[in-house]
N, C-alpha and C positions, 0 to 999 in steps of 0.2 A: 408826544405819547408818554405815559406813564412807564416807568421803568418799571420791570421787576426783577422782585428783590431773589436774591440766591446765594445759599449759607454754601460754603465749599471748608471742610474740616482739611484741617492738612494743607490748608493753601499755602503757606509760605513758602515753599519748594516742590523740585521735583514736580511730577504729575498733576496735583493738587493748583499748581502755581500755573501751571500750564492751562488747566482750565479756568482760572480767574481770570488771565488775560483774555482769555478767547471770549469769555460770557461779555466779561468790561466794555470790549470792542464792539457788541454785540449787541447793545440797548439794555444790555441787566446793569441792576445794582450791585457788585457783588461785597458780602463778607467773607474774607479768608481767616480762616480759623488760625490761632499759632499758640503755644503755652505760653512763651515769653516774644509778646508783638512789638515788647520797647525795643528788641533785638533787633527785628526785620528792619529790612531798607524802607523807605520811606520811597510811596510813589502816587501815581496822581490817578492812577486805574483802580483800583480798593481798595475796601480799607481792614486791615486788620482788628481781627475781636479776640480778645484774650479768651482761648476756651482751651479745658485739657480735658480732652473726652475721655481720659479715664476715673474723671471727679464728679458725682452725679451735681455736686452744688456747683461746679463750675458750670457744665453743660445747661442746665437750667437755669442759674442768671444772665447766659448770654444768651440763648433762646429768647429769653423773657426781654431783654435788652431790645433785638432787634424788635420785634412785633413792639413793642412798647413805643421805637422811635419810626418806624416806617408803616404799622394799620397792619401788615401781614407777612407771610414768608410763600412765594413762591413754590421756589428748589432749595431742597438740600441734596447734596452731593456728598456723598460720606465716605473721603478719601484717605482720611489719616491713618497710615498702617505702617507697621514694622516689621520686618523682613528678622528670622531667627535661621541660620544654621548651628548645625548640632546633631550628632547619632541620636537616636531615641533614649537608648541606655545609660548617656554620660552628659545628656542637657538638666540643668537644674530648674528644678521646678518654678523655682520664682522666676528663671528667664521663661520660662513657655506661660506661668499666670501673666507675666508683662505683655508678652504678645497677641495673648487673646483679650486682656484688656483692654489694649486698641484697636484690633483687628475687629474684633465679633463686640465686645461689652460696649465698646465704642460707639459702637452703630444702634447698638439696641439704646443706649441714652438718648445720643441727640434724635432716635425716631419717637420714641416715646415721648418727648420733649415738646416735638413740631408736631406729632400726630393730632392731639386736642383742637391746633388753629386753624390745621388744613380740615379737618372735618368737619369744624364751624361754618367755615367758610364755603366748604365743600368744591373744592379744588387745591394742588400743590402736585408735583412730583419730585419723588425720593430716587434719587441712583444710588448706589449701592458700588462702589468698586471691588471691585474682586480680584480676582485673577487667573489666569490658565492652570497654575500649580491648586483648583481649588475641584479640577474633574480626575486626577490622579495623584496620589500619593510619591513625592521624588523624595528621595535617596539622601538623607543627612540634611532635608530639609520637610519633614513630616510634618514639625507641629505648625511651620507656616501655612503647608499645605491643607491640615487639619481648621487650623484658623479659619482659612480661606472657604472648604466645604461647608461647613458652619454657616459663614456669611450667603450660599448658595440656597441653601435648605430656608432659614434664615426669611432671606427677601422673596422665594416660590411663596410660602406660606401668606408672609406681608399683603403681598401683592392682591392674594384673594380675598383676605378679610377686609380692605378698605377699596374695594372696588367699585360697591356700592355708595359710597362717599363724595365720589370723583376724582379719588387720585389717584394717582399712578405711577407704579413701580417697577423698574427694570436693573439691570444686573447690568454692567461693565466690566468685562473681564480683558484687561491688557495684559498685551503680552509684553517682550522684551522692551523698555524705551531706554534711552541715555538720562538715565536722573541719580540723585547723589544717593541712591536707596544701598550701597556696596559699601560707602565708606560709613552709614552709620547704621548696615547692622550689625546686631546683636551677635556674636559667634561664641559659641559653646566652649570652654579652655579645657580641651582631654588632659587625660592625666598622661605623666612620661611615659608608661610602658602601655597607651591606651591602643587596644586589636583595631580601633578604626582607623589610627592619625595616615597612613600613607593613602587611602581613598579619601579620608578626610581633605587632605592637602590639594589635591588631584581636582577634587569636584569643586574646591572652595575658587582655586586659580582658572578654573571654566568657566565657573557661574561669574567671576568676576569679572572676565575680559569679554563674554559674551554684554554684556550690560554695556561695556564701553563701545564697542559697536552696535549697539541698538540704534533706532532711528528716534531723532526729535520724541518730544512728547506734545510738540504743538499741535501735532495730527490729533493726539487724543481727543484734544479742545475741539475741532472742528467737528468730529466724530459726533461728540456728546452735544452739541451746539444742535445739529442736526436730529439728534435723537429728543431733546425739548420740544422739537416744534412736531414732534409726529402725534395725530390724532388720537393713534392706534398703537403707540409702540411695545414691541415683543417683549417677552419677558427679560432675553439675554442677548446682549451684542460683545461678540469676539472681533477685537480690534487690536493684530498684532502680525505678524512677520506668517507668510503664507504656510510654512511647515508647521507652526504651531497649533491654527488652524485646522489645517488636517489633523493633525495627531488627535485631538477630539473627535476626528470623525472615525478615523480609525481605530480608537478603543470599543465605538459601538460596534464595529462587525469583525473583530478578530478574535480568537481565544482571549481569555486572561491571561493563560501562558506565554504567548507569541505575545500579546502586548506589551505582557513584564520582561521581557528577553529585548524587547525594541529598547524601551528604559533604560534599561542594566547597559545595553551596547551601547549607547547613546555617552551614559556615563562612565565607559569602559570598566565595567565591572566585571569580574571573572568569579 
């Protein structure tokens, strides 16, 4: 059987990596994306492609790359993202333009990039990774959240204007997994007498140790393994710890109020 081929951005680790392995296993060819591949370990499941999706000439000579050495691109998987905390008031602008460079500008290169071959061809599917922080706005981490919305809006739109093409588009939003996404984000440096820093410290040492108890992210791989081969598939799959789950459904049938009060206690904010 002919393999196909499947770009995975962000593959080197974490989530990203998680899903290379799973497709690899799987009958795909896969490319995992990385800035610096001479880095990565070296393995016998795929292969790394030098791409920094926040450089339009990078993203496009490896695009051009793959189809060049393999006749076409399957999947792309657009997982490379950066996680920001920070109050809204005291994050610097160039850390929130870095985040949405990856998170959102990211996405919009390497789609525009692979759009032209899958319409040629008249087949591909795009995933879009999202995440849970992308249906409400959390507390000293906005503009990730914001990123994330973005990428939501984003891939709804996508999805209907190349439909008639044959491809297709859907949204993966994960929730908590165990990946190194804590030790390299971005964190906002308050100033000494800054009115956030003791909620600051509070919610940073939550969201930390929640992450370290997350489950595998191998599951994600099987998720999205499953979600390729559907004829029909949804616009959006939430794939993450059963509360989280709810809490999306929840914001659709309660006040704004009472939702924002669940948040705030959640992150014991007074």
């Amino acid at each position: 059987m002919i393999k196909r081929i499947a770009i995975i951005t962000g593959g080197s680790s974490g989530i990203g990596e998680a899903i290379a392995y799973t497709l690899s296993e799987n009958g795909y060819k896969v490319y995992a994306t990385s800035r610096n591949p001479k880095k990565e370990k070296e393995n016998d499941a795929f292969i790394f492609l030098k791409m920094d999706v926040r450089d339009d000439a990078s993203v496009k000579d490896a695009i051009k790359k793959v189809i060049e050495d393999e006749g076409r691109i399957d999947v792309l998987i657009n997982c490379a993202g950066l996680g920001l905390n920070g109050p809204i008031e005291e994050t610097p602008i160039e850390m929130i333009k870095d985040v949405f460079e990856t998170n959102f500008f990211g996405i919009v290169r390497t789609t525009q990039s692979v759009l032209p071959h899958m319409r040629e061809v008249k087949t591909g599917f795009i995933i879009n990774i999202s995440s849970f922080a992308g249906e409400f706005g959390l507390p000293l981490r906005g503009y990730y959240s914001a990123s994330k919305a973005a990428v939501e809006m984003f891939t709804e739109a996508l999805r209907m204007e190349v439909k008639n093409f044959n491809v297709r588009v859907s949204i993966v939003q994960p929730g908590d997994f165990a990946t190194n996404i804590s030790a390299n984000r971005p964190t906002a440096t308050l100033t000494a007498d800054s009115a956030y820093k003791d909620i600051f410290d509070k919610i940073n040492d939550q969201v930390n140790s929640e992450m370290i108890e997350a489950a595998d992210p191998s599951v994600l791989g099987e998720e999205i393994l499953k979600i390729l081969n559907k004829k029909s598939p949804q616009v959006r799959y939430r794939i993450g710890p059963f509360i989280q789950k709810l809490s999306v459904q929840v914001k659709k049938i309660v006040s704004k109020k009472i939702f924002e009060t669940i948040i705030m206690n959640h992150y014991n904010i007074r």
